[in-house]
C-alpha positions as CSV (number, residue, x, y, z in Angstrom):
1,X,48.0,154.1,133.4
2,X,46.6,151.9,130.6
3,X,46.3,153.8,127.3
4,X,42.4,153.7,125.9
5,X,43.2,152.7,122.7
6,X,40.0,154.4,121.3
7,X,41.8,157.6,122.3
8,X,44.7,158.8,119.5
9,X,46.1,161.8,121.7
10,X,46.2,158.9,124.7
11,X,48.1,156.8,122.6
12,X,51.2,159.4,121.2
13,X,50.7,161.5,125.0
14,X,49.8,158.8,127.6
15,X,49.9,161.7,130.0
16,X,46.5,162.9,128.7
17,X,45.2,159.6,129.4
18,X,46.1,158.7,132.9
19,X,46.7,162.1,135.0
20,X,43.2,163.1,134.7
21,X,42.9,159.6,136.9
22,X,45.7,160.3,139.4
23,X,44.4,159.3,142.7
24,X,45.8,162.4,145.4
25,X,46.9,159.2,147.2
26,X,50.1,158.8,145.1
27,X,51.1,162.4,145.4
28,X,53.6,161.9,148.5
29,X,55.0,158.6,147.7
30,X,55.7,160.0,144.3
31,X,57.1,163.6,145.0
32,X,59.2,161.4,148.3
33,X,60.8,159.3,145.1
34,X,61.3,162.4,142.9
35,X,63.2,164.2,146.0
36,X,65.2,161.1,146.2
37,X,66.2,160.6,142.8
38,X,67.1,164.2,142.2
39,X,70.0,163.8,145.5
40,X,71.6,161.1,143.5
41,X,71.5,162.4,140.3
42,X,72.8,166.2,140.4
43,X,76.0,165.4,141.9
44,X,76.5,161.9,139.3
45,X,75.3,164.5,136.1
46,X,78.1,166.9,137.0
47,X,80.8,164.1,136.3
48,X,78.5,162.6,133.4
49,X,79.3,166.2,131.8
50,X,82.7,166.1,132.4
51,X,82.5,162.5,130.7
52,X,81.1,163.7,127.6
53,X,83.4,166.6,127.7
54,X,80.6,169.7,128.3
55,X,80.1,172.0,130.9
56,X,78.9,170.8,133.9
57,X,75.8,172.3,134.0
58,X,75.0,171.1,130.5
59,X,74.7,167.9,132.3
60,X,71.9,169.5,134.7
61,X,70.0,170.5,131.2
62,X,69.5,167.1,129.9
63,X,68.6,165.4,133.3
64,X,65.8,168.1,133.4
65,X,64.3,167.9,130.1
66,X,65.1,164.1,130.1
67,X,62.8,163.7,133.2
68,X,59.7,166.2,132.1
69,X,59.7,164.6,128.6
70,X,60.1,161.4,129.6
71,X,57.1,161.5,132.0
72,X,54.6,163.4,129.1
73,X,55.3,160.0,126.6
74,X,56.4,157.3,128.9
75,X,54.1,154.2,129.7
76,X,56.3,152.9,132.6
77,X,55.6,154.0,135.7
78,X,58.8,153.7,137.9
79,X,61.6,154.7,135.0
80,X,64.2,157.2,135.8
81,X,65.2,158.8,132.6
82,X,68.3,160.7,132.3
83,X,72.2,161.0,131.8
84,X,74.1,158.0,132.2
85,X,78.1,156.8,132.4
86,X,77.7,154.3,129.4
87,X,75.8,157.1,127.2
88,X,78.5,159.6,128.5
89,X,81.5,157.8,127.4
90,X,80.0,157.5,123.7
91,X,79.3,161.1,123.7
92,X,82.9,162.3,125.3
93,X,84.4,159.2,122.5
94,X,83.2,161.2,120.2
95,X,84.1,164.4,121.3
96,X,87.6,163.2,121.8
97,X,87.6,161.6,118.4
98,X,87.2,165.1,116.5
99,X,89.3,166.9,118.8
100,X,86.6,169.9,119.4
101,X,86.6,171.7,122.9
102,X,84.2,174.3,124.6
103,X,81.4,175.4,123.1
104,X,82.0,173.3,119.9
105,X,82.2,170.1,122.3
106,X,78.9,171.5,123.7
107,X,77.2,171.8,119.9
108,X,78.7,168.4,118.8
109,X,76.8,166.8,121.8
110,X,73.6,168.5,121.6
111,X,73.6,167.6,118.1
112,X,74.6,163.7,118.5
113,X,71.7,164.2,121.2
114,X,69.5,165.4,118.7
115,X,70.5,162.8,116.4
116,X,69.9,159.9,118.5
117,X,66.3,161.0,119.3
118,X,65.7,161.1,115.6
119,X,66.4,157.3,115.3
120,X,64.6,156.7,118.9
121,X,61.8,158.2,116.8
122,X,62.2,156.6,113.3
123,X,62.7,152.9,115.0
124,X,59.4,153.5,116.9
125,X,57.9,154.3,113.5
126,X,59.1,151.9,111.7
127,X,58.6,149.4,114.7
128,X,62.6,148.4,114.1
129,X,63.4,147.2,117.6
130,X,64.7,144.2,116.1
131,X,68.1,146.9,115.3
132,X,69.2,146.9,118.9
133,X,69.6,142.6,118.5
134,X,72.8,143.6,116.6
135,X,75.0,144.2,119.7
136,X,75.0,141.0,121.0
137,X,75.4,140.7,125.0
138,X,78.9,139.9,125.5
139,X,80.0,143.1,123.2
140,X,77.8,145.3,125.2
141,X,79.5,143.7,128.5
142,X,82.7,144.2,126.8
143,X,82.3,147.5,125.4
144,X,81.1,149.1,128.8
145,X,83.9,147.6,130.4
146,X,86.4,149.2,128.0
147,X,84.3,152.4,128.0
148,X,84.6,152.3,131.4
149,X,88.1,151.6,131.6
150,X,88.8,154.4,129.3
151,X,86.8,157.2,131.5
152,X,88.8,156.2,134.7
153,X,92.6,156.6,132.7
154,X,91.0,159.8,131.9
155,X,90.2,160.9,135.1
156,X,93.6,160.0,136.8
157,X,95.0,163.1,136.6
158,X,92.0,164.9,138.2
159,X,93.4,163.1,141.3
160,X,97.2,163.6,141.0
161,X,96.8,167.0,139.3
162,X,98.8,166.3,136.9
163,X,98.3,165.9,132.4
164,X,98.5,163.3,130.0
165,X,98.4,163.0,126.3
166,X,97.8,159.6,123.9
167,X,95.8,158.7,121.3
168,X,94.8,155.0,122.6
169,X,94.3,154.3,126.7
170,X,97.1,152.6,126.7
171,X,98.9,155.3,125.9
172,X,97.2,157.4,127.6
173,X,97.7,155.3,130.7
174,X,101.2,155.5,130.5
175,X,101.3,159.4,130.0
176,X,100.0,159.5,133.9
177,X,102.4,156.3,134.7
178,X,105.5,158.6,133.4
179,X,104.1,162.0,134.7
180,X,103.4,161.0,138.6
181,X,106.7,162.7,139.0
182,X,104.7,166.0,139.0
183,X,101.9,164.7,141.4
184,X,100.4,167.9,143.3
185,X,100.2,166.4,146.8
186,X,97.3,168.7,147.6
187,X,95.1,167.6,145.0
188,X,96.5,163.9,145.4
189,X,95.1,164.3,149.2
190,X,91.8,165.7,148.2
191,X,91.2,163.2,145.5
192,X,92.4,160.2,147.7
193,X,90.3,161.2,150.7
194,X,87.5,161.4,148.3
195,X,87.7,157.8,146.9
196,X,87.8,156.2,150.6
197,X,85.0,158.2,151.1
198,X,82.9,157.3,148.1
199,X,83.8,153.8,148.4
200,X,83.3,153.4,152.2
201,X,79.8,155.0,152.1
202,X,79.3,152.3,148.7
203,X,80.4,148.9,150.6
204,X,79.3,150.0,154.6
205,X,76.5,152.4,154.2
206,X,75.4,151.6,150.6
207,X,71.6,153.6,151.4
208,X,73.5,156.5,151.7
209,X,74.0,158.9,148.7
210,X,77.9,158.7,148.3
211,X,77.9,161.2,145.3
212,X,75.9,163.6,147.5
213,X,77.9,163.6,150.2
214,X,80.9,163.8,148.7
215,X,79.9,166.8,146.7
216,X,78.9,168.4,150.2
217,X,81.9,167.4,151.3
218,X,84.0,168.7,148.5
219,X,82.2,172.0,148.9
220,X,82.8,172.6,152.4
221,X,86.9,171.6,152.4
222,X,87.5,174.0,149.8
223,X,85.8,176.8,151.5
224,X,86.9,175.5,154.8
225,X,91.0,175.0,153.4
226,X,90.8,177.6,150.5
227,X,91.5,175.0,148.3
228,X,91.6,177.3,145.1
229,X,94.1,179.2,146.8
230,X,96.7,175.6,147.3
231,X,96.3,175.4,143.3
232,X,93.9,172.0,143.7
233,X,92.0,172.4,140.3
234,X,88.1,173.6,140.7
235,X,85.3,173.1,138.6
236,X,85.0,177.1,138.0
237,X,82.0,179.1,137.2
238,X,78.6,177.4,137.0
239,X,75.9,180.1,135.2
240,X,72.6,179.8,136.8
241,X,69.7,180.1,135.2
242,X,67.9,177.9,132.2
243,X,69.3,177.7,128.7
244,X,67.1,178.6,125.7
245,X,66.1,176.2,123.3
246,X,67.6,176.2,120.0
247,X,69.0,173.5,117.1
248,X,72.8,172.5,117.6
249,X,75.0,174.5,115.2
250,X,74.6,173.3,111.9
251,X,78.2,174.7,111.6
252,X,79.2,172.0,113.8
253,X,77.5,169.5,113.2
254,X,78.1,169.5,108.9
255,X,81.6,169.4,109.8
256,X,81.6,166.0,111.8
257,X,78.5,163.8,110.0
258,X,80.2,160.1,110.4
259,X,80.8,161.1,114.0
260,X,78.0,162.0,114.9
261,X,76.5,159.4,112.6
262,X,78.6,156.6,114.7
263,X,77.7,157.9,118.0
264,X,74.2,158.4,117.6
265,X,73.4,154.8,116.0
266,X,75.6,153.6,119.4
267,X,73.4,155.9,121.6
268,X,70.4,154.4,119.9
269,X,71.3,150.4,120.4
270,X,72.4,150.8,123.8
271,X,69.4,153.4,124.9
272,X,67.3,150.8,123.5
273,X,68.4,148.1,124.9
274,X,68.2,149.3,128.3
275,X,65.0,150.9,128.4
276,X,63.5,148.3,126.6
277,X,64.4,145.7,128.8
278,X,64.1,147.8,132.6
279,X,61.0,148.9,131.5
280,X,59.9,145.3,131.4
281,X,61.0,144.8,134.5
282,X,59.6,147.0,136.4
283,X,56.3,146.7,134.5
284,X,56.4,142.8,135.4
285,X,57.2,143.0,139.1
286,X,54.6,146.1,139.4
287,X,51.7,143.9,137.3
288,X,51.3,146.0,134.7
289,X,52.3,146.5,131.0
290,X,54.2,149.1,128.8
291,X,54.0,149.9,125.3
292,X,57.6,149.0,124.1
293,X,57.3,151.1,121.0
294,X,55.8,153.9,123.0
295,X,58.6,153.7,125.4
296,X,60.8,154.3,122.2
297,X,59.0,157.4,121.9
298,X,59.6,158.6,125.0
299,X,63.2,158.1,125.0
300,X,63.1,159.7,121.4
301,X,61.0,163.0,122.4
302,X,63.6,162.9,125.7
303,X,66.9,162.9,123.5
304,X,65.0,165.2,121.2
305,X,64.5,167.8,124.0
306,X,68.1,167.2,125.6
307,X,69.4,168.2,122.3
308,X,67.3,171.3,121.8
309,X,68.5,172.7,125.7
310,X,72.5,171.8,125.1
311,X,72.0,168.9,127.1
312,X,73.6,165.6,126.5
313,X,72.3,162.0,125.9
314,X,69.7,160.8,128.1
315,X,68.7,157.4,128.4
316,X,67.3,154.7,131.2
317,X,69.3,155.1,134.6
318,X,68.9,151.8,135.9
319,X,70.4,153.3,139.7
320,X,68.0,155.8,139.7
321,X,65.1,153.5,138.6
322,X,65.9,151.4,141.3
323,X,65.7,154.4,143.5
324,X,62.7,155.7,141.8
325,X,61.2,152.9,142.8
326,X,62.3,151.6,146.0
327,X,60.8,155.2,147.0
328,X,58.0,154.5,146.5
329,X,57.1,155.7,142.6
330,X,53.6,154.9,141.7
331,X,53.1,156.9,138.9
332,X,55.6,159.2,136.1
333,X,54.7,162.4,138.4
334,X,57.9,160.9,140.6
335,X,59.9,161.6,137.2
336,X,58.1,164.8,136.9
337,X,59.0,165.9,140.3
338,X,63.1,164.6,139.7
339,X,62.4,167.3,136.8
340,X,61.2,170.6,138.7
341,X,63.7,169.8,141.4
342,X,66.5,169.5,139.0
343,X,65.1,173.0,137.6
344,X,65.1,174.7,141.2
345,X,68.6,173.9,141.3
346,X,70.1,175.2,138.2
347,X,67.9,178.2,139.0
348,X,69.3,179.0,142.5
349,X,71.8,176.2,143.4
350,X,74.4,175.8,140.2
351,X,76.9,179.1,141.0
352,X,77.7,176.9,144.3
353,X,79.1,174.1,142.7
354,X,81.7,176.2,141.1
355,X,83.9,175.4,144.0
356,X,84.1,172.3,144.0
357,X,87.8,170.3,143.7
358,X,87.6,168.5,140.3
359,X,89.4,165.9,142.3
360,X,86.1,165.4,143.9
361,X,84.2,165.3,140.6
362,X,86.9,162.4,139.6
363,X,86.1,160.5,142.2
364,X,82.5,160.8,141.7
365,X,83.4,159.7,138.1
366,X,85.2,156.9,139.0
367,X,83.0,155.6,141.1
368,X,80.0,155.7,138.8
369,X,81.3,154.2,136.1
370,X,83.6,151.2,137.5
371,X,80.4,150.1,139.5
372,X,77.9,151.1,137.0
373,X,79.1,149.9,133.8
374,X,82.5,146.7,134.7
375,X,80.0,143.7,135.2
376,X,82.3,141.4,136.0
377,X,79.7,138.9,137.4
378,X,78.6,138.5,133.7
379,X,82.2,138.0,132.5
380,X,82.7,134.9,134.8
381,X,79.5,134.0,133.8
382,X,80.1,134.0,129.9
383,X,83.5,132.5,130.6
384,X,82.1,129.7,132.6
385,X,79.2,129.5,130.6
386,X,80.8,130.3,126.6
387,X,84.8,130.7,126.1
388,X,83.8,132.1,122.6
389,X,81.2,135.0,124.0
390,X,84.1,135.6,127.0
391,X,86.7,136.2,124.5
392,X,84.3,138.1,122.4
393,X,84.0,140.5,125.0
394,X,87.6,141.3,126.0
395,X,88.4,141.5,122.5
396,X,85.6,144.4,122.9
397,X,87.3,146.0,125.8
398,X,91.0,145.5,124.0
399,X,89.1,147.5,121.3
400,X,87.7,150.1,123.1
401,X,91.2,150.9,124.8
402,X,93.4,150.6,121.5
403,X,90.7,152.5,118.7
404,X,88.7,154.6,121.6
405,X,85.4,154.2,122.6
406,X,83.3,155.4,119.2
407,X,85.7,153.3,117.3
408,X,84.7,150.4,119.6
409,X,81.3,151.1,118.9
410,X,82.1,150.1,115.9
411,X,84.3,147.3,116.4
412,X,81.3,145.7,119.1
413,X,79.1,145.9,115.7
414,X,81.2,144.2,113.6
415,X,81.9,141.8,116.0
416,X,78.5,141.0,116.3
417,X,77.6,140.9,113.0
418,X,80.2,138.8,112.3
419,X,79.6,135.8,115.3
420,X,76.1,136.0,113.8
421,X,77.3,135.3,110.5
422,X,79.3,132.6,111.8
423,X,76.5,130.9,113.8
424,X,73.9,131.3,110.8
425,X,76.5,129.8,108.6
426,X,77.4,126.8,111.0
427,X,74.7,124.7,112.9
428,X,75.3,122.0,114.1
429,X,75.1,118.8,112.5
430,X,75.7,116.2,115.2
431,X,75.7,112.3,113.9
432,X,72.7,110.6,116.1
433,X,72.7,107.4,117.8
434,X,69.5,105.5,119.5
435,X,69.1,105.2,123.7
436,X,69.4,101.6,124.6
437,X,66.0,100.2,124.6
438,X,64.0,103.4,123.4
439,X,62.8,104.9,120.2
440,X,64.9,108.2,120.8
441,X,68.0,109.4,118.4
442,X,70.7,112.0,120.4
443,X,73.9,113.6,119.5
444,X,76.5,110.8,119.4
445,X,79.1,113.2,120.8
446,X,77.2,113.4,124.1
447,X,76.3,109.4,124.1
448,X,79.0,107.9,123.0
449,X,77.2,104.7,124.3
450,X,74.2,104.7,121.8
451,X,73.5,102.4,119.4
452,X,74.6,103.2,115.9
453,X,73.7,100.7,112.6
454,X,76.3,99.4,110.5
455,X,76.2,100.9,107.0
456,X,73.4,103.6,108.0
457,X,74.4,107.3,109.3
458,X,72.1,109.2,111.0
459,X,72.9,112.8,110.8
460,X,70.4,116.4,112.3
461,X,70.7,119.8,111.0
462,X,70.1,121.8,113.7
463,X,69.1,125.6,111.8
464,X,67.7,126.9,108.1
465,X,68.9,125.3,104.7
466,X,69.3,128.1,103.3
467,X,72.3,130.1,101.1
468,X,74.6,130.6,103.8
469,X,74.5,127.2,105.4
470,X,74.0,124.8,102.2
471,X,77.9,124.6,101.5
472,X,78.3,123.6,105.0
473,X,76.0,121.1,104.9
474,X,77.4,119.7,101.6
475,X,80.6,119.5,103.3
476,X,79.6,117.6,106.4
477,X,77.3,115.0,104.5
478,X,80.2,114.4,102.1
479,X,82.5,114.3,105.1
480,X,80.0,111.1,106.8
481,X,79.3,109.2,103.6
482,X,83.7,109.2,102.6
483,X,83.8,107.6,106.0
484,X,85.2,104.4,107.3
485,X,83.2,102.1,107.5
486,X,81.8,103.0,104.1
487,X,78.0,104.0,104.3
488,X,74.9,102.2,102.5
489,X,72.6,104.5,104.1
490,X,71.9,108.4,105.0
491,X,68.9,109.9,106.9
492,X,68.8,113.5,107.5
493,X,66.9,114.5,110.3
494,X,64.9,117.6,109.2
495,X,63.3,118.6,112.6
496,X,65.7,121.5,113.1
497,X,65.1,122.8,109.8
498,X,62.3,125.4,110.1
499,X,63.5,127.1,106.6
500,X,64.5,126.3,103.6
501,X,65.4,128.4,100.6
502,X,65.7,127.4,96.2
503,X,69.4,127.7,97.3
504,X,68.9,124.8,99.8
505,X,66.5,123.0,98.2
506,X,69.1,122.6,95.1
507,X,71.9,121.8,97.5
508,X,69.4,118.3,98.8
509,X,68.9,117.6,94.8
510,X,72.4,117.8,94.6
511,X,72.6,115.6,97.8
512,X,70.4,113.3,96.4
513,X,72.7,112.8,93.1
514,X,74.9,112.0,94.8
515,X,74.3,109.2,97.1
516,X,72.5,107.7,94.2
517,X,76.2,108.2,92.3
518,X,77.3,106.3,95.4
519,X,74.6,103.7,95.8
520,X,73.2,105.2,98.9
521,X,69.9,105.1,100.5
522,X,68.6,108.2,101.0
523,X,65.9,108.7,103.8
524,X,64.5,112.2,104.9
525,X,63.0,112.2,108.7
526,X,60.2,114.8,110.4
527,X,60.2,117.0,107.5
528,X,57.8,120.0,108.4
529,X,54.8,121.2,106.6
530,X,56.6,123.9,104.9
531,X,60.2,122.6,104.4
532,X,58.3,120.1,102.3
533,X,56.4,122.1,100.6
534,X,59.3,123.8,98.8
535,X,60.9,120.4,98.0
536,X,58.0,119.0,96.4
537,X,58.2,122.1,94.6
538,X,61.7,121.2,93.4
539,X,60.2,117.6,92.8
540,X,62.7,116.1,95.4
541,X,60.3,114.2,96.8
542,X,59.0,112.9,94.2
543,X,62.4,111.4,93.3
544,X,63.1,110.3,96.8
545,X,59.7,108.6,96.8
546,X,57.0,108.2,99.4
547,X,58.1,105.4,101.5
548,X,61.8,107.1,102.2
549,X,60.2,109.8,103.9
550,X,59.5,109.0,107.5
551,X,57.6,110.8,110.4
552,X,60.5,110.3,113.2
553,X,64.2,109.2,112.8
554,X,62.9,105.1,114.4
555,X,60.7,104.7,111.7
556,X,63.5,105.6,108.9
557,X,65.9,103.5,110.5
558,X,63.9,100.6,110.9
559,X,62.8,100.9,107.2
560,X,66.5,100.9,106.2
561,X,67.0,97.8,108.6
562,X,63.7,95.8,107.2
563,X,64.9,96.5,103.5
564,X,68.1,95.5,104.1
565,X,67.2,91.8,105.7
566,X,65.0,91.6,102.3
567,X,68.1,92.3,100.3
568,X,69.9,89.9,102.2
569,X,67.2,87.3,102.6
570,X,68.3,87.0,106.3
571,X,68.4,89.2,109.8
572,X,70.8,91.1,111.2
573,X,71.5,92.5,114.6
574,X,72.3,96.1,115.7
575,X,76.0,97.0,115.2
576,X,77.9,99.0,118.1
């Protein structure tokens, strides 16, 4: 599976590079994972559809071409490539958002599809993974919950049979509250027998395929009852057949740019972010390594193709990976095989699925994205572990639910950006004290019991001196040195400091004025090779002088110390 790097067609088609080595071996293993896959992920990529607000066969397309494409540029061996409920939900946000419906809603996907394979391909180019950093980990827990949230108030009515209207969820929610009036028992019995189902086969018989059975099941009660004929709602026709490649309507798509804009660069940092990380996963349990940029490829050429067959967003499933591998996968043939399969059945199995109760397809919904995207492990995690990254995250959900999911795309962004701003802007800058009977300074705050020096503040920055933090660190050295007892002495700690900037270095010159205004020492502490550089540069050091910079925090203080007992001409002890 390695890619000879001598070989430029193995490097941009890996397939060309390991098949011709496929060892008949793997053959069963892989087509036994490929079989499996494909029984969980036809009946899930009929609701995915409905998610994104397409027909349901258009959900069939992209986990197809998603698979095949996937497995001609991939460099992972056990990734299941595909549809999923998070990608979904941005697609059907933004279908909501511009109000479209049927074959527009189809062309607006394709083309966000499209879209987002563009950037797969542009950030693998440009080698930009760095992108997907700015949706931090508590807004992408927070925005799947709210996404997730979202997609089962929309599917509520599938299982009373009844409508709702709203432009937020919460609205939207209590549409179905005020409308239960109109329940249609039949469809209410259909779609509650189909939860229990779902959910019994999830939490007592988790091996077998809930969405598959269900969908089986579905089929046969409304043959068996006539379901159509009681009024429960039914999918409706399902063509067969394969659709022909061709470019989204440009119509379409001019009319909706930000949109599609929005969605695709949300597509692209949570596609990333998943494959990225399950690819190196797998690749680290299985002993062997991927090409992360390559893998960008892959999911680029796989959105690309979705696009060009109708299709919708396709992305890592993590589910089906699991599957994939717990199968058996040993090489991408698996994925190949999940391909051809999903082929056979649009080719001579779709027309039967027009039967079946969209109460049925709900549940299937409902299921897949409550378990599959509401982490609520991580959410007491980050609130037992960070109150700020907890709250950040329900105030992504709250988002989601109030502006709609592409909106809380953007909203998670902005978040981000903005708690990054904040922690670039504020380190820390704890006052240091010395353990009893070492050489060692700590954070005061966490040992209250160190020693501290009369007259002599010890303080760390703990990040760059740069533009955005110099004010604050102006601030808190003004905020020691005004401080009661009044202070004869300052030594920064500079071992946090990998960077500085002019910006910063001005803001120490200044620094430097003024403790000498004050009559304060000043005494600089493990300054790095090229954080002194730049202030010898400014001719800082020069003014501070030689012997007032110090290789560790000890040796600064007890130069203070010594010079002080010289100034007084006697000895004095450590203060508390």
């Amino acid at each position: 599976m390695s890619t000879d790097k001598r070989n430029p067609i193995g490097r941009l088609l890996p397939i060309v590079d390991w098949l011709p080595r496929y060892e008949r071996r793997w053959l069963r293993a892989d087509i036994v994972a490929g079989i499996a896959v494909v029984a969980m992920i036809v009946p899930k990529n009929l609701g995915y559809a409905e998610i994104a607000g397409v027909p349901v066969q258009n959900g069939l397309y992209a986990a197809a071409a998603g698979a095949i494409i996937y497995a001609l540029f991939c460099t992972s061996r056990q990734i299941s490539t595909g549809p999923s409920s998070s990608l979904a939900a941005v697609a059907g946000g933004a279908v909501i958002l511009t109000g479209v419906t049927g074959d527009d809603a189809a062309q607006l996907v394709a083309a966000i599809t499209l879209v987002t394979g563009v950037l797969f391909l542009l950030m693998a180019v440009l080698r930009m993974g760095w992108i997907a950093q700015f949706l931090s980990k508590a807004v992408v827990t927070g925005f799947l919950a709210g996404a997730a949230i979202d997609v089962v108030i929309g599917e509520l009515p599938k299982l009373t049979g009844t409508s709702t209207d709203g432009d937020s969820s919460w609205r939207e929610f209590a549409s179905w509250l005020g409308g239960l009036g109109g329940t249609h028992l039949p469809t209410l019995a259909v779609g509650v027998a189909a939860l229990a189902v779902i959910l019994a086969l999830r939490f007592w018989a988790p091996k077998v395929p809930g969405a598959l059975v269900l969908v089986v099941g579905g089929l046969l009660a409304s043959a068996l009852l006539d379901l159509g004929a009681r009024d429960v709602a039914l999918v409706g026709p399902v063509p067969s057949g394969l659709p022909v490649p061709q470019f989204p309507s440009l119509e379409v798509a001019l009319q909706h740019v930000p949109e599609i804009l929005v969605a695709s660069l949300a597509l692209l940092l949570i596609g990333f972010s998943q494959t990225a990380g399950d690819a190196r996963a797998f690749a680290t349990r299985h002993r062997y390594r991927i090409d992360a940029n390559q893998e960008a490829v892959a999911q680029g050429m796989a959105n690309v193709g979705s696009g060009l067959v109708q299709g919708m967003p396709v992305s890592t499933s993590l589910s089906a990976s699991s599957l994939n591998e717990s199968a058996g996968a040993r090489t991408p043939v698996a994925s190949l095989t999940t391909g051809v399969l999903v082929i056979l059945t649009l080719l001579l199995l779709a027309p039967l699925f027009a039967d079946l109760p969209k109460a049925v397809l709900g549940a299937i919904i409902i299921d897949a994205v409550v378990f599959g995207m509401i982490d609520l492990p991580e959410f007491r995690r980050l609130r037992r572990v960070s109150r700020f990254d907890f709250w950040i995250a329900v105030a992504a959900v709250v988002g989601v639910l109030s502006a709609g999911v592409l909106f809380g795309i953007v909203i998670g962004i902005v978040l981000s950006i903005g708690w990054l701003v904040y922690v670039s802007t504020r380190p820390a800058m704890p006052a240091l004290g010395r353990e009893p009977g070492t050489q060692v300074f700590r954070d005061l705050d966490l040992n209250p019991a160190d020693e501290t020096f009369p007259g002599i503040a010890v303080v760390r920055l703990d990040g760059g001196l740069f533009f955005a933090t110099a004010e604050a660190f102006d601030e808190r050295i003004r905020e020691l040195i005004s401080g009661d007892p009044p202070v004869t002495a300052l030594v920064l700690d500079l071992e946090g400091v990998g960077f500085i900037d002019s910006q910063g270095a001005a803001k120490l010159t200044e620094i430097r004025d003024l403790t000498e205004a004050e009559g304060i020492a000043l005494r600089l502490a493990r300054v790095k090779p090229s954080v002194g550089t730049v202030l010898g540069a400014q001719g800082l050091l020069e003014r501070i002088g030689a012997d007032h910079v110090h290789g560790n925090v000890h040796r600064a203080v007890e130069a203070q110390l010594a010079e002080g007992r010289d100034d007084a001409g006697e000895t004095h002890g450590v203060g508390g």
